[in-house]
C-alpha positions in Angstrom: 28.9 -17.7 -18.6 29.9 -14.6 -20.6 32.8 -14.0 -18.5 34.3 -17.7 -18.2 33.7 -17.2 -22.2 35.6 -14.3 -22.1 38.3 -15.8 -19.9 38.9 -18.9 -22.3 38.8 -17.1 -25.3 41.8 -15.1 -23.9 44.0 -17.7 -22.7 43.1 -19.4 -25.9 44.7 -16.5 -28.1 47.3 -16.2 -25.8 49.1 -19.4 -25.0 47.6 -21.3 -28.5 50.0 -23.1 -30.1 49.2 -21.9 -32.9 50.7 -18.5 -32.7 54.5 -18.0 -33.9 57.5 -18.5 -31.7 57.9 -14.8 -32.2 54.7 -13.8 -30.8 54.8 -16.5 -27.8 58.4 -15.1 -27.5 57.1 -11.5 -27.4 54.2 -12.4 -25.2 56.6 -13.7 -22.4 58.9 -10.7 -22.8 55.8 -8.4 -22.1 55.0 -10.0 -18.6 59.1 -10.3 -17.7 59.1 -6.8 -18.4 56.4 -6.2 -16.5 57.7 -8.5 -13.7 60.9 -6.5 -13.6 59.1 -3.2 -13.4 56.9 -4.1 -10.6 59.6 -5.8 -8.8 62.3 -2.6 -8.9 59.4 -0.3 -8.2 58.7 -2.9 -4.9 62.2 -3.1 -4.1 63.3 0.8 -4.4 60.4 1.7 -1.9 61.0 -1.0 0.6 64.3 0.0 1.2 64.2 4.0 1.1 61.0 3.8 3.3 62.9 1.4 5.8 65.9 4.2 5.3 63.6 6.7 6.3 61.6 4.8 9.1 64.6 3.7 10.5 66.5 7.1 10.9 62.6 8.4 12.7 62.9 5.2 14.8 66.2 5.4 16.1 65.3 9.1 16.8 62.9 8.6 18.4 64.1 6.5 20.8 65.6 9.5 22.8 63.4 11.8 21.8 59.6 11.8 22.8 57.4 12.6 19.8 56.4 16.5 20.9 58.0 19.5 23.2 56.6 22.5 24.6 59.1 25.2 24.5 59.5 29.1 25.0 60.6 30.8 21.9 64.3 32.3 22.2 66.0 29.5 24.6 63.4 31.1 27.9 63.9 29.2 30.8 60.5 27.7 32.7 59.2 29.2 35.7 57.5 26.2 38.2 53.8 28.3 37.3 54.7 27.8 33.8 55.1 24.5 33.9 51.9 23.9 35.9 50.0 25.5 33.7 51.3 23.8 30.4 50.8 20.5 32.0 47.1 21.1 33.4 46.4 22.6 29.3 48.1 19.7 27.6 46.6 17.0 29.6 42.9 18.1 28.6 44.1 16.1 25.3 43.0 12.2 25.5 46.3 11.3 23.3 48.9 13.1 25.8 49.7 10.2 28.4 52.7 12.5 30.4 54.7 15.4 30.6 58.0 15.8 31.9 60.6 18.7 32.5 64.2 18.9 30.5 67.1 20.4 30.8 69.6 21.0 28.0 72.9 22.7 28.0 75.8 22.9 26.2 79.0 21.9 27.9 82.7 20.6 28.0 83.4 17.5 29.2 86.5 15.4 30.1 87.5 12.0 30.9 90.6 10.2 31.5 92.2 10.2 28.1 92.9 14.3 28.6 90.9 14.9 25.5 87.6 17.4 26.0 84.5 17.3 24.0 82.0 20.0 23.4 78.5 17.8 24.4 74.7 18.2 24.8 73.6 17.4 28.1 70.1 16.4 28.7 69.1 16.4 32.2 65.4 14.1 32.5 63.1 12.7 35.1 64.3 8.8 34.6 61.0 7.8 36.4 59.1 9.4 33.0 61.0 10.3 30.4 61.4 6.5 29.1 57.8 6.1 29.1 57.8 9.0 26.5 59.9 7.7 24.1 59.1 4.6 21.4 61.2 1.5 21.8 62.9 0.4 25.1 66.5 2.5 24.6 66.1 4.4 27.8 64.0 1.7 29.9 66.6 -1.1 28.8 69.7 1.2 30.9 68.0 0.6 34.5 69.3 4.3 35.4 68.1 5.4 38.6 69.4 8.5 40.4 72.3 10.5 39.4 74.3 9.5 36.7 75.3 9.9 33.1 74.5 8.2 30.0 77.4 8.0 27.4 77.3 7.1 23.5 80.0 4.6 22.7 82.2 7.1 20.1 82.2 10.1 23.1 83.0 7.0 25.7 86.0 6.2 23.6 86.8 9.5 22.7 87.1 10.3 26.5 88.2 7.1 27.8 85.5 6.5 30.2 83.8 3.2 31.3 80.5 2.4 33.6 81.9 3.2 36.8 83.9 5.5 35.4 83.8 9.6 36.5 83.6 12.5 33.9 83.7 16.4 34.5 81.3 18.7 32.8 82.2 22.6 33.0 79.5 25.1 31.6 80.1 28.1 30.4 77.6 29.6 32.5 79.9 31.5 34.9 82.9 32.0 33.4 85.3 34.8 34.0 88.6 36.2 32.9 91.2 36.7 35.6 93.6 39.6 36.0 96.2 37.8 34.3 94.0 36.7 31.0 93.3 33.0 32.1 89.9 31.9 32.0 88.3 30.6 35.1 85.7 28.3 35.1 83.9 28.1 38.4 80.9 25.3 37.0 82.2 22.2 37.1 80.5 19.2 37.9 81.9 15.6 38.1 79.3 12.6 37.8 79.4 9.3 37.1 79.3 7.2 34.2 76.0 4.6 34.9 75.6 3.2 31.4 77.6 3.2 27.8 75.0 2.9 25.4 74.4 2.9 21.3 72.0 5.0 20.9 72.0 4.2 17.3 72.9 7.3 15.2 76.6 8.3 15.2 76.0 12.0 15.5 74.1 11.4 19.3 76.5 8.4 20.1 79.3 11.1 20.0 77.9 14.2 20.8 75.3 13.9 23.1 75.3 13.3 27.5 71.6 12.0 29.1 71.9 13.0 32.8 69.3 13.4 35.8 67.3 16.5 36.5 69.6 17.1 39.7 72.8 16.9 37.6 71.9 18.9 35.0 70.3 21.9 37.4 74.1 22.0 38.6 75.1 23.4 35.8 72.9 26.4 35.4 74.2 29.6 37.7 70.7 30.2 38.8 68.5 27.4 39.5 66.2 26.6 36.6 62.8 24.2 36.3 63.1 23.1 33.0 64.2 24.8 29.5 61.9 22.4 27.6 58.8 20.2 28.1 59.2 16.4 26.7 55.5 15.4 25.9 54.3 11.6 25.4 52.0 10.2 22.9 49.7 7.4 22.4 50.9 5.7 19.9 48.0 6.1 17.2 48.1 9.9 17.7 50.1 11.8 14.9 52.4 14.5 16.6 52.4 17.2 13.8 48.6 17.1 14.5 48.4 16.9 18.1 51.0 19.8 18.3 49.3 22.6 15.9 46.5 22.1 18.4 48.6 22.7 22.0 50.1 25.3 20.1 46.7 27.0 19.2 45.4 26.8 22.8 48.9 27.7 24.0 48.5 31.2 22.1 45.2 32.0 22.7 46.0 32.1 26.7 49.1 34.2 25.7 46.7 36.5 24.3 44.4 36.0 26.8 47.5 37.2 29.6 46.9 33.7 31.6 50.5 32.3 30.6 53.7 33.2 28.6 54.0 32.9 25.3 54.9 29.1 24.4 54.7 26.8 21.6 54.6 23.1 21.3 56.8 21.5 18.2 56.7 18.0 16.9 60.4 16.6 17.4 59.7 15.0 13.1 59.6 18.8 12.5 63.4 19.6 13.3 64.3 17.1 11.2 61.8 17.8 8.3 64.7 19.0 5.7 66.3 15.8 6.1 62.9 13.6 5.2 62.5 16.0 2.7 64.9 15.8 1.2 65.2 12.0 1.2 61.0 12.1 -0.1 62.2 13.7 -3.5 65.0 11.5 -3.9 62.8 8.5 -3.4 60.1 10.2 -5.7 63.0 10.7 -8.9 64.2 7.5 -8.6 60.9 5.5 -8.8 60.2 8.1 -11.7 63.0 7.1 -13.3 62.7 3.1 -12.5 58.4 3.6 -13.7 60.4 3.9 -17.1 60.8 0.1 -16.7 57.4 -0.2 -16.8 56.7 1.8 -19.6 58.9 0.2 -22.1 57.4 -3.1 -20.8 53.8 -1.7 -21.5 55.1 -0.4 -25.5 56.4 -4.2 -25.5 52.3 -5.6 -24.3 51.0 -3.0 -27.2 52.9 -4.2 -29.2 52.4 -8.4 -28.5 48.6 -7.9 -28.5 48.4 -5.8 -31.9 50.6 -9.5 -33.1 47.9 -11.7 -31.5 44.6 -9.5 -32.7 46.7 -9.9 -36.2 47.4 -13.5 -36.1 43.8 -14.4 -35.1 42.4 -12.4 -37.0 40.4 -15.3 -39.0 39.0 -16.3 -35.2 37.7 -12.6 -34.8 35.9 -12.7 -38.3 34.0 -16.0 -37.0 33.4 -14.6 -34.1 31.5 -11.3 -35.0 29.7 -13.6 -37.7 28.5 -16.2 -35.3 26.7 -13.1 -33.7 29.7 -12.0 -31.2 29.0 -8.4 -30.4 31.7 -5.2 -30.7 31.3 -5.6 -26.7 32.4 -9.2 -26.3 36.0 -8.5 -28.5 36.7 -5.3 -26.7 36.0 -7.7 -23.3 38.3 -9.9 -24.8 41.1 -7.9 -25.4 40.8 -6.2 -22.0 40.8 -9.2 -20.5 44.1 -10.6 -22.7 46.1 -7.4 -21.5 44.1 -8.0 -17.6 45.8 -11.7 -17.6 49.3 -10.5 -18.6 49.3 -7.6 -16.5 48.4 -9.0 -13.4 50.6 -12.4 -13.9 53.6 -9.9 -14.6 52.4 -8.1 -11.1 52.1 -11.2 -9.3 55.2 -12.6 -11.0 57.1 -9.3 -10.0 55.8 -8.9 -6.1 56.7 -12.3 -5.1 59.9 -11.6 -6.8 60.6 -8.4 -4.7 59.6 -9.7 -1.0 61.6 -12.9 -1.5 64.3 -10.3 -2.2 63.5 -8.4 0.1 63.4 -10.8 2.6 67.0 -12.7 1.7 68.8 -9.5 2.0 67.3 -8.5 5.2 68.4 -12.6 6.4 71.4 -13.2 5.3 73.0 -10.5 3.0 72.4 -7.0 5.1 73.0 -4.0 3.8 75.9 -2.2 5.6 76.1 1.6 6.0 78.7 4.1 7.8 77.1 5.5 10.6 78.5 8.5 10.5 77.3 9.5 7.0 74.4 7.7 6.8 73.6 7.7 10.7 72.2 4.6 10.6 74.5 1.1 10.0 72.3 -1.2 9.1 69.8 -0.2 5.7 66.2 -2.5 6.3 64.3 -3.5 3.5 60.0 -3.3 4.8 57.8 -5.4 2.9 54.4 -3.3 3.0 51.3 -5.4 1.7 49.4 -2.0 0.7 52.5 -1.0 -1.1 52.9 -3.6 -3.2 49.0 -3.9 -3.7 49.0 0.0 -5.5 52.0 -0.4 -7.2 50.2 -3.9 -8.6 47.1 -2.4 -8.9 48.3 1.1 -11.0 50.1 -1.4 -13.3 47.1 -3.8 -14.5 45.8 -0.8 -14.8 48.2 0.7 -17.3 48.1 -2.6 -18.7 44.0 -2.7 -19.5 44.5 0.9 -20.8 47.0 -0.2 -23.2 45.5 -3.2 -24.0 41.8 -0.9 -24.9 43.7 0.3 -28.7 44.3 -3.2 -30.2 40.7 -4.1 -28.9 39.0 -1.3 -30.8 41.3 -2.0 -33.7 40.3 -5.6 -34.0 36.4 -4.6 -34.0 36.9 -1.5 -36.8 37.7 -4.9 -39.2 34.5 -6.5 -40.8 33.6 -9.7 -40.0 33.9 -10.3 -44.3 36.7 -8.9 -44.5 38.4 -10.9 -41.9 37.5 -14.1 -42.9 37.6 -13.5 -47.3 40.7 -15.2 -47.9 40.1 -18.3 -45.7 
């Protein structure tokens, strides 16, 4: 009973008719601004987080989510690999592991033009299982072949079908007459021309078999890193501060060389640092919003504690306690706060939401690495962001509450 009291009490002070234009004018100002503040706050974070989880998708996609390496570019012996394997599968949230081989090479096409590269040499009957997404699986590659990015396909002029020829730098030698002979050359076939979504891969980067890429090693190799699959709960940073605690303590222990296991998010933790304090000055900056919106509630609810001032005074004298006005001025701030959150979220995600439809926000790859910028409408987002400001808006409405009581009940209602 107290609190429906409490409830129409509020509403009463705040939509009457009998306060001033200004008031009602200043009232509605408060929960726009509040609607606005919310809504940018909403909006600002949906779209850098879907920057940010979109970059992380697209990588990886190629990538699996850890790698079990030998510090200083060490190639894998076959009992080092055995050994890695029987260690990290003890885990419950590894599903696979699966050998890689990475070089750096020159290759050429048909258009004359050569192109420093990446190859990746990976076991095609794993390696997509390790990844998120269906990139790899989608390509059907069986056997040996090559996977191209579209830019390095044009650069080259190669097609499926096509042939390019990949020299490493692996045995090279000078010749008596100064020329440089290259003696590591292997030719392979395009199977599939792919996006692989970030310009930097779609031009720089070659995904080959395990066979293929051995051929460009002088001595035969096993692998030069370990790709390491996931379930997809498990959080990689986690999972691989614990390989890499077990992997040391056999080092120590002499059973195995040294090796450590990375998180791939890790070699890329300058760049989501980077974008993290951008995201965190600009919703510092757009909180300001909200701010001048709350200065705009103080001041609307110190103009409707003043205009029903009279109804106070009758209050307190028909026996209302200190308790019950405080309540009531909480709970005038409570109302506009939340129907400026409410106002505001709906606001956003329909925003949100007719950008991502029909107005998409275009990006160049090749700064941005990604072209396409995805707005992600997160419900526990928007519920702390709503939350934090009826909050700020019960705080602020707390000083015109205690304000209203300090008056006496005789005082209030003398001149009526």
């Amino acid at each position: 009973m107290k609190l429906s009291l409490i409830i129409r009490i509020s509403l009463r002070q705040i939509f009457s008719r009998s306060n001033s234009g200004f008031v009602r004018t200043v009232s509605s100002l408060s929960i726009a601004g509040i609607a606005i503040g919310v809504a940018a706050l909403v909006i600002l974070n949906s779209f850098m987080d879907g920057f940010s989880g979109s970059i992380l998708e697209q990588l990886s996609a190629i990538h699996p989510p850890m790698e079990i390496r030998i510090p200083g570019g060490y190639a894998f012996k076959p009992e080092d690999i055995r050994f890695a394997e029987s260690l990290a599968l003890m885990s419950e949230s590894i599903t696979s592991i699966s050998p890689v081989l990475e070089k750096t090479v020159v290759a050429a096409g048909n258009s004359g033009d050569v192109a420093g590269v990446r190859v990746r040499g990976v076991d095609w009957d794993i390696e997509p299982s390790l990844v998120s997404g269906e990139r790899l699986s989608e390509l059907n590659v069986s056997g040996q072949g090559a996977v191209l990015g579209k830019a390095l396909s044009e650069r080259l002029g190669v097609s499926q079908g096509d042939i390019i020829r990949l020299a490493s730098t692996d045995a090279t030698q000078f010749s008596a007459m100064g020329r440089l002979l290259v003696d590591t050359i292997v030719s392979v076939s395009v199977s599939a021309v792919t996006d692989f979504g970030i310009d930097e891969y779609n031009s720089a980067i070659i995904i080959t078999d395990l066979t293929t890429a051995s051929l460009l090693f002088r001595n035969p190799i096993a692998a030069t890193s370990l790709s390491v699959g996931l379930v997809q709960e498990a959080d990689p940073v986690r999972e691989a501060e614990s390989i890499t605690a077990e992997l040391r303590e056999s080092y120590i222990a002499g059973d195995s060389e040294y090796m450590v296991c990375d998180a791939f998010i890790l070699t890329h933790r300058n760049l989501f640092a980077a974008l993290g304090l951008e995201k965190t000055g600009m919703t510092i900056v757009l909180a300001l919003i909200s701010v001048v919106a709350l200065l705009n509630l103080l001041s609307a609810l110190n103009m409707i504690a003043i205009e029903h001032r009279r109804d106070t005074g009758v209050l307190r004298s028909m026996g209302a306690s200190p308790r019950l006005i405080i309540s009531t001025g909480l709970m005038q701030g409570g109302i506009i706060g939340l129907t400026g959150a409410l106002t505001g979220s709906a606001f956003a995600v329909f925003v949100i939401t007719v950008i991502n439809e029909f107005f998409p926000i275009r990006l160049d790859s090749s700064v941005y690495w990604i072209d396409l910028l995805p707005g992600e409408v997160q419900p526990m987002l928007i519920l702390s962001i709503g939350f934090a400001t009826v909050a700020a808006c019960l705080i602020t409405s707390l000083f015109p509450a205690i304000h209203a009581i300090k008056i006496s009940p005789s005082e209030a209602v003398r001149y009526e």
